[in-house]
C-alpha positions as CSV (number, residue, x, y, z in Angstrom):
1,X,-27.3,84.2,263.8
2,X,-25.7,80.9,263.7
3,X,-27.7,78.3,261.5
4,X,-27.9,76.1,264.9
5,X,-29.9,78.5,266.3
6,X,-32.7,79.0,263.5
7,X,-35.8,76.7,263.2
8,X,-36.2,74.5,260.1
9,X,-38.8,76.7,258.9
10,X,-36.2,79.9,259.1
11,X,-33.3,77.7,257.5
12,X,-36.1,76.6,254.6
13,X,-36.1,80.4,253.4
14,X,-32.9,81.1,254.1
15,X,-32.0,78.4,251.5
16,X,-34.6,79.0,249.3
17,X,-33.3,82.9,249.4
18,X,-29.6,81.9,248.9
19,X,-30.5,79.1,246.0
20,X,-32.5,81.9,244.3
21,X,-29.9,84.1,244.3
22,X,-27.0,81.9,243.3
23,X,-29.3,80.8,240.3
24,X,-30.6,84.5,239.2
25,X,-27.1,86.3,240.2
26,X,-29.0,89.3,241.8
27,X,-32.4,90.8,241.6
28,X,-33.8,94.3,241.8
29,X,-35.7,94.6,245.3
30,X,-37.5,93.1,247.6
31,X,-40.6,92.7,245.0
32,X,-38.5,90.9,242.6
33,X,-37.1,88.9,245.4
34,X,-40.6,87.7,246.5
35,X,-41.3,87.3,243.0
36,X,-38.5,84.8,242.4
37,X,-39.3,82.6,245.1
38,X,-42.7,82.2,244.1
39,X,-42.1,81.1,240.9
40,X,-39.0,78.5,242.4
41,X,-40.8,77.2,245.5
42,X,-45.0,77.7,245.3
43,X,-45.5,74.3,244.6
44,X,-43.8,73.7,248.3
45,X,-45.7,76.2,250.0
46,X,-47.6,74.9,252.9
47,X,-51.2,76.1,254.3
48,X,-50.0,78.7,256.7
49,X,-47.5,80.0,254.5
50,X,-50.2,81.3,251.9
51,X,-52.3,82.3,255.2
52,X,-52.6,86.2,255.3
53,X,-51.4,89.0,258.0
54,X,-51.4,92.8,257.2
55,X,-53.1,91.9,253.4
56,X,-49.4,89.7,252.5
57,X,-48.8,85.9,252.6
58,X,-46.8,85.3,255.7
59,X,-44.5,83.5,252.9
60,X,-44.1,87.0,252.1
61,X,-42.6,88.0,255.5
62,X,-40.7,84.8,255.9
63,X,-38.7,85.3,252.9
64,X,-37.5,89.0,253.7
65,X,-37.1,88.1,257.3
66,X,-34.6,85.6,255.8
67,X,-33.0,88.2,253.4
68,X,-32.4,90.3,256.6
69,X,-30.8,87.3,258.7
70,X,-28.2,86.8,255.7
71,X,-27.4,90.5,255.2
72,X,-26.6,90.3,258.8
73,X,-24.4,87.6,258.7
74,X,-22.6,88.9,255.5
75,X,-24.0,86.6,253.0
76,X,-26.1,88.6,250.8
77,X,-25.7,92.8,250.1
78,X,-29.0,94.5,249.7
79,X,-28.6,97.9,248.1
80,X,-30.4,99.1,245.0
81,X,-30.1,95.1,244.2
82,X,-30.1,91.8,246.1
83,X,-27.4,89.6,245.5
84,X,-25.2,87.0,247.1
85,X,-21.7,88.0,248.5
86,X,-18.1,86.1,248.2
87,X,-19.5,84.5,251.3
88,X,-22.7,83.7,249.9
89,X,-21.5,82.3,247.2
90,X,-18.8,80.3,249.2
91,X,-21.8,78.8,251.1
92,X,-23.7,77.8,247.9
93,X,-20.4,75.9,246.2
């Protein structure tokens, strides 16, 4: 999906996905992943972020929903790790 097209809320986590990632190099999973965040980004959570749906944070969905968007569009590989691609890292630089 074209950045255009994605609310500022959706390019928010994308970034705060890609930053992440450029900064740890990869991490192991999608637990790791959420983990990252919230120790990068809590302090900017905002009232519905930490609001709950299916016992999770929607923060929660909103940053693997974000994951997914960039592994579509070739930015970050998810396999038995999460990490940027050449691409990815292209659009951190």
């Amino acid at each position: 999906m074209a950045r255009s097209e994605l609310s500022a809320d959706e390019l928010r986590w994308a970034d705060r996905v890609v930053v992440t990632l450029a900064d740890k190099g990869a991490v192991v999973g999608d637990s790791a992943l959420l983990r990252a965040i919230a120790i990068g980004y809590a302090d900017h959570f905002g009232p519905l972020d930490r609001t709950y749906a299916n016992a999770r944070p929607l923060w929660h969905a909103s940053v693997l929903s974000a994951a997914g968007m960039l592994e579509n569009d070739g930015l970050v590989r998810r396999t038995d790790d999460i990490r940027l691609t050449a691409a990815g890292k292209r659009s951190v630089a």
